[in-house]
C-alpha positions as CSV (number, residue, x, y, z in Angstrom):
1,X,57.7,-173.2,51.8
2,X,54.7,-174.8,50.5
3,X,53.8,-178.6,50.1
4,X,53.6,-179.7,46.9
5,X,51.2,-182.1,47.2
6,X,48.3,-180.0,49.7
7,X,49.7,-176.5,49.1
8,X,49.7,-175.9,52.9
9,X,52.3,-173.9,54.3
10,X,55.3,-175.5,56.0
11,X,58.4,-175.0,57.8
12,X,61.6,-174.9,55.5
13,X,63.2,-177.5,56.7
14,X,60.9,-180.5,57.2
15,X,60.9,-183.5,56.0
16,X,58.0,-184.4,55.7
17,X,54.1,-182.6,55.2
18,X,52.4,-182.6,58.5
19,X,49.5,-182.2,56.4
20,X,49.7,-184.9,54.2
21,X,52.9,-186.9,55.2
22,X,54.0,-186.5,51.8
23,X,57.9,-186.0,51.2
24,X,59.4,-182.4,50.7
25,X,62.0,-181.6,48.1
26,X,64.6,-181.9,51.3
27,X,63.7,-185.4,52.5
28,X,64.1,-186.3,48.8
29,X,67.8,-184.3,48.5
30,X,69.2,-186.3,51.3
31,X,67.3,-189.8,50.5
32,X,69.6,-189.4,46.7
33,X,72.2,-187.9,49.2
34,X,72.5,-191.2,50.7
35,X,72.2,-192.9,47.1
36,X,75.9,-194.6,47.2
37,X,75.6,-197.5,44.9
38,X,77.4,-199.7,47.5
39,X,79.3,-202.9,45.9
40,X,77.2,-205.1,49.2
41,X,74.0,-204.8,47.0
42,X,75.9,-205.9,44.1
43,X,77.2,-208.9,46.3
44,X,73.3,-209.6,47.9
45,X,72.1,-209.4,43.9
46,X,74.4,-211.9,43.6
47,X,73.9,-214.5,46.1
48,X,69.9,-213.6,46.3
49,X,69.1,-212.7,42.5
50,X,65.0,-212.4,42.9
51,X,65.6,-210.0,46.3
52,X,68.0,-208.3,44.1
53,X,65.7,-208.2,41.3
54,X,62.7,-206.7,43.7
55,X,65.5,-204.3,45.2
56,X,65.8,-202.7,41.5
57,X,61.8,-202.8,40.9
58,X,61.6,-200.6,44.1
59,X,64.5,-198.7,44.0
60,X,65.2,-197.5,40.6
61,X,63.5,-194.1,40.6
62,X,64.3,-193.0,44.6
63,X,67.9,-194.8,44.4
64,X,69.1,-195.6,41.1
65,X,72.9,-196.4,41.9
66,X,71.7,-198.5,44.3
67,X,69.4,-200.3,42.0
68,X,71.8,-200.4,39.5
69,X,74.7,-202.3,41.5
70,X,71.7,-205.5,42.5
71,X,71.1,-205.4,38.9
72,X,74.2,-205.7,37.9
73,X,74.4,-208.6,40.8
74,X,71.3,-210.3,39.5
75,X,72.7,-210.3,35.8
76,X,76.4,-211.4,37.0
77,X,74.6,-214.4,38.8
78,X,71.9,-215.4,36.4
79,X,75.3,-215.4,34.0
80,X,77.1,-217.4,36.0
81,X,74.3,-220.3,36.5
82,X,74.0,-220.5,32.7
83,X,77.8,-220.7,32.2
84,X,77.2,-223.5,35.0
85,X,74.7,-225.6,33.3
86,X,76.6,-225.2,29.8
87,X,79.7,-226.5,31.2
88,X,78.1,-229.4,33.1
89,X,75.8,-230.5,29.9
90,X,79.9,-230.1,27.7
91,X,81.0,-232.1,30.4
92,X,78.4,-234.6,30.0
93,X,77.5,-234.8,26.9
94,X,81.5,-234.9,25.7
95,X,83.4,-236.6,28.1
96,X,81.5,-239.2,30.3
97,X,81.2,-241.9,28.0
């Protein structure tokens, strides 16, 4: 096998160039391999909406169900806040005289 990124020939089942240090097609089967789009980042979206945010920046191309799930944690929180500060300005505004 050769690398992809300095054409030097390596063993078939590295990892990794020792070359370059550039990933081989195997290190990048098992990193989506281990790609499981876990409910926890969902949850650490949630309670941590800007690490959850970074999470997806970083992660969307190498792990996208993972990035997906603290997406979908960010948006669920960033939801909840505004249904939050809606409810307490109703609250306010319509029943505290």
């Amino acid at each position: 096998m050769y690398c992809t990124n300095c054409s030097n020939e390596i063993d078939e089942k590295a990892v990794i160039c020792p070359k370059c240090g550039s990933a081989t097609p195997l290190y990048l089967e098992n990193e989506k391999a281990n790609d499981s789009g876990s409910i926890g980042w969902g949850i650490l979206g949630f309670f941590q909406p800007l690490i959850g945010f970074i999470l997806f920046l970083v992660w969307r191309k190498e792990k996208p169900k993972s990035a997906k799930m603290s997406l979908i944690g960010v948006g669920i929180s960033i939801a909840t806040i505004i249904m939050t500060y809606v409810f307490l300005f109703a609250l306010f505004v319509y029943y505290i005289p």
